[in-house]
N, C-alpha and C positions, 0 to 999 in steps of 0.2 A: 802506214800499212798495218791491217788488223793481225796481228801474232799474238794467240796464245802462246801460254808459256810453254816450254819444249823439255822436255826428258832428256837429259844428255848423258851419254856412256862415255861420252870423250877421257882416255886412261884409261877404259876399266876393261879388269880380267874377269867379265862376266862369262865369257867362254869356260874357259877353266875352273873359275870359282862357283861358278851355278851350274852349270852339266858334265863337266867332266870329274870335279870332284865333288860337288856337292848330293851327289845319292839323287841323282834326275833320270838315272837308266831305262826308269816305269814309265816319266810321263816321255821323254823321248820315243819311247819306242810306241807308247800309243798313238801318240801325235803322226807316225811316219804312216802307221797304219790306218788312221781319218785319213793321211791324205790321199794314199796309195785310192783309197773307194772313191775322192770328190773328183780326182784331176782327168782333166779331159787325155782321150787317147793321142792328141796332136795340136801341136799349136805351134806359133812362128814367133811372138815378143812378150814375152812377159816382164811384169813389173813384180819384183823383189820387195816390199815396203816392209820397213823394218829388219833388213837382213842381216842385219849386226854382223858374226864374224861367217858367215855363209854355213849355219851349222844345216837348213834342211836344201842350202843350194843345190843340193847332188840329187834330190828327190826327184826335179822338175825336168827327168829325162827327156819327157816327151816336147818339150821347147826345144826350138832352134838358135836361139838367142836370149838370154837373161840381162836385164836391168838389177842390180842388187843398189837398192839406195836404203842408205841410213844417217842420221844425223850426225852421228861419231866416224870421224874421218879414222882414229884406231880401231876400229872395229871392222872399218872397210880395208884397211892396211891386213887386217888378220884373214879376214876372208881372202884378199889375193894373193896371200902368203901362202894360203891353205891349197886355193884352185887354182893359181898361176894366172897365169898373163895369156889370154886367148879371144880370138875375134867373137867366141860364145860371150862372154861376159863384158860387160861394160859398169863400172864403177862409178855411183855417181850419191856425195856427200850436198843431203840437199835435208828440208823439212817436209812433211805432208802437206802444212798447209799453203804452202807454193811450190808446186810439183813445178820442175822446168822442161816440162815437155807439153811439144803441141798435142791437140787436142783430137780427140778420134787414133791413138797412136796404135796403143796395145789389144793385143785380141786373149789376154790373160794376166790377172793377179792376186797376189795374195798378200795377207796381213797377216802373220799367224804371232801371235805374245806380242801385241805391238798398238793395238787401238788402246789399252786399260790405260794407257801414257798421253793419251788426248784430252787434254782438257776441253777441248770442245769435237767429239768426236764427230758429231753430223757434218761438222764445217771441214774435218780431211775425210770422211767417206764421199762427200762433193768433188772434192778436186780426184779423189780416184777416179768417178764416175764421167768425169772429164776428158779424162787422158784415153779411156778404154775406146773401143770401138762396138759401134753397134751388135749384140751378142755374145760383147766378151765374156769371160766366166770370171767371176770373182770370189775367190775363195777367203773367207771372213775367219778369224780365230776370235772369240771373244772373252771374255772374262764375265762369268754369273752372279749376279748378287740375289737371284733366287736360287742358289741351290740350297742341297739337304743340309749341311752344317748351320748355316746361316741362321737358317729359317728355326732350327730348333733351337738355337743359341737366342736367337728374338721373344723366343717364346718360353725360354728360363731366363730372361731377363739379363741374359748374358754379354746383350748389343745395345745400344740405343735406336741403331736404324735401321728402318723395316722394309724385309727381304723382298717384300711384295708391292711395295712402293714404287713407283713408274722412273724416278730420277735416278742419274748414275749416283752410286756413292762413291767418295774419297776416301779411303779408306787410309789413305797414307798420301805423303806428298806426293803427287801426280802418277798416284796408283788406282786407278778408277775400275767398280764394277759394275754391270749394267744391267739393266732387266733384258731379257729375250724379247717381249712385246714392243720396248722402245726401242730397239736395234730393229727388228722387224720392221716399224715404223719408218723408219728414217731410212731406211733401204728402198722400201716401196715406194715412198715418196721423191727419191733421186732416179725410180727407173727401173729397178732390181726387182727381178724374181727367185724366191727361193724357190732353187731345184730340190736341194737335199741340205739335212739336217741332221747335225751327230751330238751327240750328248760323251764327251769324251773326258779320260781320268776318273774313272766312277772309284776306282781302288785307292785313289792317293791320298795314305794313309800311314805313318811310317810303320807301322807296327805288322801291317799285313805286306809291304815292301819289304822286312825285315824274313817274315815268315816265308815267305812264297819266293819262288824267283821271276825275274822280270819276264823271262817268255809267255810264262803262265800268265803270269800277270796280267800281261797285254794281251792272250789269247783270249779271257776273260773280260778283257774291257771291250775288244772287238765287237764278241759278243752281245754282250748289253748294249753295244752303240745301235742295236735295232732295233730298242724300245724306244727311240727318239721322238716318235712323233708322237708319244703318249704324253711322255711331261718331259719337261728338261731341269732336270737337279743336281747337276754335276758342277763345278767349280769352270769348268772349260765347256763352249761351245764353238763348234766348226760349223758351217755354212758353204753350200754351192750357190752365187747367187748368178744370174746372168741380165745382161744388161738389154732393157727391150725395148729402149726407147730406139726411135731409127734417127741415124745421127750422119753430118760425113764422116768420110774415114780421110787422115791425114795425108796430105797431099804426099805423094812419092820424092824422098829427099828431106826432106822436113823432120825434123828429130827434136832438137830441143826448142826453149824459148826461153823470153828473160822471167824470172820468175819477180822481177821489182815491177814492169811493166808489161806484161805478154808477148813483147813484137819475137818472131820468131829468129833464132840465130845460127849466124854460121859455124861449122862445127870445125874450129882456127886454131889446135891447140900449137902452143902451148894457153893462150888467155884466148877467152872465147871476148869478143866487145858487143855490146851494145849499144845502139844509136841513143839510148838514154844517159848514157853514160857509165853504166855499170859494167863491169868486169870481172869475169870468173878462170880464174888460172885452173889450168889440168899440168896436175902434177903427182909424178911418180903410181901411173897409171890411174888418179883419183879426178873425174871434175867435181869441182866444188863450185855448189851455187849457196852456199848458205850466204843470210844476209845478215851479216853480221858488222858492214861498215857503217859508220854513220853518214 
């Protein structure tokens, strides 16, 4: 089975250590503010992708039921410490690129700080595109390798690689940034239309975080997130994309699948089985489909 390599948080206090104390008050608060403008007035299933400890779970009022899936089964442990135990959420420790859910499922999701961790990122915006239903809305977060720092760093000699160059770079181990034309690409090509386009974090900067305070801050970012469809030079980009290909929508009952094989499975916890012989235990509120046996 083809598996790029995966980013894993499994242990880590990236909660704590990057947003609650690491000086992230700015790009948090803008972030909540892109999403408040992309997300639809109502929706019934969303998909969580990359939900680590559920820090924007609470945004996605307007869902009736949340999916929060992440690789790191601590990180999902943090998230349902945080939002408890509820028939709204459902916890599921799995990879992008074998989502275990059937296909046509959801009619909403999002990725937000979570594709730059793709090593092959067209290959899990596919299996989102999969799982959605015809119109769903997909809300994209992405990481720019054209923005304004960059590109002036490229041009005092400050970088080797060039901001305007169509491939992701690596910038660190399995820290990837992307151009806007290639993500654009690879959306359109799976189905997606962009609705709307935010050019988000124009201020993160320590020194003007230092000076100003965060409300400003972000009331200021909000701002500028209107010149979006002029150019995009921010370090963060968000996306409204909607899915327009016409596709079925999953049959009523039908929830997950095996993610080693596709056949659809019964939802039997404690161990969910498959006729292939693979096995995924839910435990302590968590299923885990990672494939991690030999």
């Amino acid at each position: 089975m083809n598996t790029p390599p995966i980013c894993n948080y499994e242990g880590s206090d990236y909660q704590t250590s990057f947003w609650e104390k690491g000086g992230r008050a700015y790009e948090d608060a803008v972030e909540e503010k892109a999403l408040k403008k992309l997300l639809p007035e109502s929706g019934k299933l969303m998909l969580e992708l990359g939900a680590g400890a559920g820090r924007n779970t609470p945004r996605y009022k307007n869902y009736k039921k949340i999916v929060l899936l992440d690789y790191s089964r601590t990180q999902l442990e943090q998230a349902r410490q945080q939002l408890g135990d509820s028939e709204r959420y459902v916890y599921v420790a799995a990879d992008v690129y074998h989502l275990p859910f059937v296909s046509g499922l959801f009619d909403g999701a999002t990725m937000i700080r979570t594709l730059h961790h793709m090593a092959d990122a067209r290959m899990a915006l596919e299996q989102v595109a999969d799982v959605l239903q015809s119109k769903a809305v997909f809300i994209l977060e992405y990481a720019n390798k054209h923005n304004l720092k960059a590109i002036l760093r490229y041009a005092l000699k400050k970088q080797t690689w060039d901001p305007n160059a169509p491939e992701p770079v690596e910038f660190a181990a399995l820290n990837f940034d992307f151009h806007p034309q290639t993500v654009k690409s690879w959306l359109q090509s799976l189905g997606f239309h962009t609705e709307k386009l935010l050019t988000v974090s124009h201020f993160r900067m320590a020194l003007l975080k230092k000076v100003f305070p965060t409300k400003m801050l972000a009331w200021m970012d909000s701002m500028a997130q209107l010149t979006s469809n002029w150019w995009q030079l921010t370090p963060s980009i968000f996306t409204r994309n909607r899915l327009k290909n016409a596709k079925p929508q999953a049959v009523d009952g039908t929830f997950f699948r095996c993610p080693q094989c596709g056949a659809e499975l019964e939802d039997t916890p404690p161990l969910l089985k498959c006729s292939c012989g693979q096995t995924y235990p839910f435990e302590d509120g968590i299923y885990d489909f990672r494939l991690m046996k030999e």
